[in-house]
C-alpha positions as a Markdown table, in Angstrom:
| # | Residue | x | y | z |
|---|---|---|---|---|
| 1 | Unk | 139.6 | 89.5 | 123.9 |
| 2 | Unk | 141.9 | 88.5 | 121.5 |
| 3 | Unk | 143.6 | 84.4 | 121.9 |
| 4 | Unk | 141.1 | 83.3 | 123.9 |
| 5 | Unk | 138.9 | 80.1 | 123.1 |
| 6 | Unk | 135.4 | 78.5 | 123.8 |
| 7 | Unk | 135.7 | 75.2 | 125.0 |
| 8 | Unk | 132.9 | 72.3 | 123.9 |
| 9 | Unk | 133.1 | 69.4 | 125.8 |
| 10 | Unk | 133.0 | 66.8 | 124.1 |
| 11 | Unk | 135.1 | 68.9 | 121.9 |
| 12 | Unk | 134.7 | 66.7 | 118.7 |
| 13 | Unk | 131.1 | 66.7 | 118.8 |
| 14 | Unk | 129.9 | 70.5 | 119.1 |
| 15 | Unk | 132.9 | 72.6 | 118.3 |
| 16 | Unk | 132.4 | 72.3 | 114.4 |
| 17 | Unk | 128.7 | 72.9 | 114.1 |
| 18 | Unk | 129.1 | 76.4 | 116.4 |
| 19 | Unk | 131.9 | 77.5 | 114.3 |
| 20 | Unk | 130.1 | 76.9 | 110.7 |
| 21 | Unk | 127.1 | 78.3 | 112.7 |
| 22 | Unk | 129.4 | 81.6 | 113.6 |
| 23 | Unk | 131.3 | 81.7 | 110.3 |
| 24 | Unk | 127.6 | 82.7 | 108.6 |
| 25 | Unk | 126.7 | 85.6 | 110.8 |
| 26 | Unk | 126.5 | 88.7 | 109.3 |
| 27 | Unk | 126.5 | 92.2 | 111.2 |
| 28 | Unk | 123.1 | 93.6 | 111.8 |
| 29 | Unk | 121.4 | 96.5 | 112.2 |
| 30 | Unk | 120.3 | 96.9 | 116.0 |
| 31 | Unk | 117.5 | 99.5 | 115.0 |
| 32 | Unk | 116.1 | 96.2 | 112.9 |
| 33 | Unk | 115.8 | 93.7 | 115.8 |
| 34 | Unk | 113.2 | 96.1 | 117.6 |
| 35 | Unk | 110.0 | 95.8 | 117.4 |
| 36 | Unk | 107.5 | 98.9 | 117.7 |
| 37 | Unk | 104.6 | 96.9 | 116.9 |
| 38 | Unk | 102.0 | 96.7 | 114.6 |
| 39 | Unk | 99.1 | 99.1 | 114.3 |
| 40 | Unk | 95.3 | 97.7 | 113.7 |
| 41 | Unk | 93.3 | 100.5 | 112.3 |
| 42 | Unk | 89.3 | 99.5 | 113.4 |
| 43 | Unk | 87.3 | 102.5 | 112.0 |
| 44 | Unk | 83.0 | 101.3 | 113.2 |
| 45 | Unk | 80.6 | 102.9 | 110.8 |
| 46 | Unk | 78.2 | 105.0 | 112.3 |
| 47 | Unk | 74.9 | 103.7 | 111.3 |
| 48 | Unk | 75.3 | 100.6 | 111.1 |
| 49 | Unk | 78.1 | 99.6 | 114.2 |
| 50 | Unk | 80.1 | 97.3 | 111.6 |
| 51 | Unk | 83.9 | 97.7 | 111.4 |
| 52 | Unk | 85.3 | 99.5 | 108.1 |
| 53 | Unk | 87.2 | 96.8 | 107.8 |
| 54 | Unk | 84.3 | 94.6 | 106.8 |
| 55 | Unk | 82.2 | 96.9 | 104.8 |
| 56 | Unk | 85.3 | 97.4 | 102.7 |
| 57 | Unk | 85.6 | 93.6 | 102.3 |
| 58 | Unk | 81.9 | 93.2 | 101.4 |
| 59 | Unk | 82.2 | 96.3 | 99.0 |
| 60 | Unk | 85.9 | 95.5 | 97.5 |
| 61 | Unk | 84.2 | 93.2 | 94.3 |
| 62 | Unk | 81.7 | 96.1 | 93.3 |
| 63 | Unk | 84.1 | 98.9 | 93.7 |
| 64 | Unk | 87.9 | 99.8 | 93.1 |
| 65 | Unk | 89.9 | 99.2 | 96.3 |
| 66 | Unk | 91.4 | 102.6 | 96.5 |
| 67 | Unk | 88.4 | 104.6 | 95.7 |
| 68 | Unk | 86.3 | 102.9 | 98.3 |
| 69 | Unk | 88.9 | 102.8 | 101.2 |
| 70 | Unk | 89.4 | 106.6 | 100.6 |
| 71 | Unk | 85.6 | 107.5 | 100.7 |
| 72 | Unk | 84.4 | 105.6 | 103.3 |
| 73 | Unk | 86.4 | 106.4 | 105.6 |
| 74 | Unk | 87.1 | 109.9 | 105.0 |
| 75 | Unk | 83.3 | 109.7 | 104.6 |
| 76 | Unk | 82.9 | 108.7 | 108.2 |
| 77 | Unk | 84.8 | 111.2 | 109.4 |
| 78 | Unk | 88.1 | 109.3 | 110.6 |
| 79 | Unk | 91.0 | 111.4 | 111.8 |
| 80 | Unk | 93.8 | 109.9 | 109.9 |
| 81 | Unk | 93.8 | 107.8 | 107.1 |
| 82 | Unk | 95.4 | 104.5 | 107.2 |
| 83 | Unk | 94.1 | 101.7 | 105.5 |
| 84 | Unk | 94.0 | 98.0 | 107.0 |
| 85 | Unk | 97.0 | 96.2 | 106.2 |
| 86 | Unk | 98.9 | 99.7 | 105.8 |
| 87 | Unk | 102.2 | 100.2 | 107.9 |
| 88 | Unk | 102.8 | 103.7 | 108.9 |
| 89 | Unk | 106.3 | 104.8 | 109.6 |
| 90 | Unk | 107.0 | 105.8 | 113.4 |
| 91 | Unk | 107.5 | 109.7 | 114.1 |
| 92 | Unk | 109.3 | 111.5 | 116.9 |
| 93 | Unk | 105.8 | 113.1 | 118.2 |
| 94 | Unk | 104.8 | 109.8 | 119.1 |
């Protein structure tokens, strides 16, 4: 409500670094302070039992980093394709 103020005892000491603290908020997006958390693809290869994830590293200086992520693991049969380090925006199905 309107008129009313915050008290700081001792008045002198805290009143001035809450209001220079107040006086640089800025609205903000609720939607922004949630977090949905973050997803960690882990694809295993078949043969060999080792994640994607490291094959890819251990591949990435012979091979284009696109090329490879897209073969091996549509290669391997994964579902979806999201690459490690890849954020994938949230959907109302899930």
């Amino acid at each position: 409500p309107s008129g009313r103020r915050v008290s700081f005892p001792p008045d002198v000491r805290y009143r001035n670094t809450y209001l220079t603290w107040l006086a640089e908020k800025r609205d903000w997006c609720i939607s922004r302070q949630l977090w949905w958390g973050h997803r960690i693809p882990i694809w295993t290869a078949r043969l060999s039992g080792r994640t994607v994830a490291d094959i890819l590293a251990w591949l990435e200086p012979h091979l284009g980093r696109e090329d490879l992520a897209v073969r091996l693991l549509y290669a391997d049969g994964a579902s979806e394709l999201v690459r490690p380090g890849a954020a994938r925006p949230w959907t109302e199905d899930e």
